[in-house]
C-alpha positions in Angstrom: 0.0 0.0 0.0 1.5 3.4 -0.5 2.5 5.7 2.1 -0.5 7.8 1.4 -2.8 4.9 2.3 -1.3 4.7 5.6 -1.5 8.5 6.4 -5.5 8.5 5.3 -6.0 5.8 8.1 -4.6 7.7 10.4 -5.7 10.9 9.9 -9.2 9.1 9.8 -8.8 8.4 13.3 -7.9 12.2 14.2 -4.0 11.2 14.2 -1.2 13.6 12.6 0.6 11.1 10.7 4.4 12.2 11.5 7.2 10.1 10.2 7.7 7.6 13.5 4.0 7.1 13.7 4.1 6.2 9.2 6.8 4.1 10.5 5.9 2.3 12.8 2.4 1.9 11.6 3.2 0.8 8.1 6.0 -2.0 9.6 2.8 -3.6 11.5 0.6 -3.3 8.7 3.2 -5.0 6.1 4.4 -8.0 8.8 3.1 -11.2 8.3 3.0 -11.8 12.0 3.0 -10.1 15.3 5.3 -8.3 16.3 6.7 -7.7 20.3 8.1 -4.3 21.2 11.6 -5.8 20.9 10.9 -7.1 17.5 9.7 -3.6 16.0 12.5 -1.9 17.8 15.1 -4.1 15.9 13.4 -3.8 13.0 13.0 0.4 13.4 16.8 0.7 13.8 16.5 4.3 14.2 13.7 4.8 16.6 13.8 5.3 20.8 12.0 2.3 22.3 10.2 4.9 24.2 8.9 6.5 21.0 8.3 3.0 19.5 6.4 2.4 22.8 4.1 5.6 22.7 3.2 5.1 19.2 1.8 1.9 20.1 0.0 3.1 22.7 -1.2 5.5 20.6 -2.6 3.2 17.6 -3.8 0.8 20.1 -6.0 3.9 21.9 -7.1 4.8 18.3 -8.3 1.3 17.6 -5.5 0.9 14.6 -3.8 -1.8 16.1 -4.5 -3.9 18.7 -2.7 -6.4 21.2 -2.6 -10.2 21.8 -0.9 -12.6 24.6 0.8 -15.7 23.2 1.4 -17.1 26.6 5.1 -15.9 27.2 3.8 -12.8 29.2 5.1 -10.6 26.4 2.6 -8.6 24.1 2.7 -8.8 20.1 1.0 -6.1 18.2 -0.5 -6.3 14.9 -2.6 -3.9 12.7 -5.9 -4.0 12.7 -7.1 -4.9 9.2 -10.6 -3.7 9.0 -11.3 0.0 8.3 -13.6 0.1 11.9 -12.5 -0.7 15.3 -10.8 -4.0 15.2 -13.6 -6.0 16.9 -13.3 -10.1 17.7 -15.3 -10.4 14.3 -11.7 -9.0 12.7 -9.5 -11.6 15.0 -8.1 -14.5 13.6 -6.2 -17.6 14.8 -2.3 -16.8 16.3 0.2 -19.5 15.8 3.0 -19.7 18.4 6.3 -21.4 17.7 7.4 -23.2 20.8 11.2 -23.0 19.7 12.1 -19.3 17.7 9.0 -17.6 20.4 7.9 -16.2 17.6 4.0 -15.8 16.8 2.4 -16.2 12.9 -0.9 -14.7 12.1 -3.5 -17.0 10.3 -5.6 -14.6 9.1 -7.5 -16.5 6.8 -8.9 -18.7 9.9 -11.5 -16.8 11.9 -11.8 -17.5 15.4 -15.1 -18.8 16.5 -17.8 -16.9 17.1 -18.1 -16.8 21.1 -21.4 -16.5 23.3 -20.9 -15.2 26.3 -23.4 -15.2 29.3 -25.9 -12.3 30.0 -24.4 -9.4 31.9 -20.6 -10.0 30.0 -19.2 -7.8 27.3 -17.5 -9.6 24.7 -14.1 -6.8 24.0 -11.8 -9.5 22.4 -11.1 -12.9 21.5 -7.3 -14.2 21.7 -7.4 -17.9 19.7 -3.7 -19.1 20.0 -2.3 -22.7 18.6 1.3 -23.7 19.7 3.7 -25.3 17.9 6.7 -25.5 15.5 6.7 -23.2 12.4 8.4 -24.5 9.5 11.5 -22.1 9.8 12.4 -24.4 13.1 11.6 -27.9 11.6 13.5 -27.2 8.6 16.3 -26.4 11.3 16.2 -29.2 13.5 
């Protein structure tokens, strides 16, 4: 998608798209699987982790990107792909790799639709599989 692309979503959500948010936006947007703050920071060379941080904070508060748990206590951050708020209608399956720790988004399998009780609130949906990714078989 071009860089424009990127600053109309943001702008859509009342954010001024400065370079380090562009950045940082477009790199989750583009990966093909979540990413941890440490992940994004090696990636973004260039940026503070604190900056890295905040921008996060900031799409995630804007509904542009939201968080999941993969079980190692660490959040990964991904995009939201829809153009509303990312709802669990918009979440899909997470694959975990028990060896590289890294975490592979399935997008093109939905997580269940889930009926909660009367008197709950449904905010998000985190459907995680665990295993090895084919990186770390091919290695072993």
């Amino acid at each position: 998608m071009s860089p424009e692309h990127y600053a109309s979503r943001l702008e859509d959500r009342g954010i001024h798209p400065t370079a380090m948010r562009l950045l940082v936006y477009r790199t989750l947007a583009e990966s093909r699987r979540a990413l941890s703050l440490r992940e994004l920071c090696d990636m973004l060379v260039t940026a503070e982790r604190s900056t890295v941080f905040r921008t996060l904070t900031l799409l995630l508060a804007h509904h542009l990107a939201h968080a999941i748990e993969d079980g190692t206590g660490v959040a990964r951050y991904e995009a939201c792909e829809g153009h509303d708020d990312c709802s669990p209608d918009d979440q899909h399956t997470h694959f975990f790799c028990t060896r590289c720790q890294r975490t592979f988004c399935f997008r093109s399998i939905h997580v269940p639709v889930v009926t909660v009780p009367d008197g709950f609130t449904l905010e998000s949906v985190n459907y995680l599989v665990k295993g090895i990714c084919p990186d770390c078989q091919r290695s072993a």
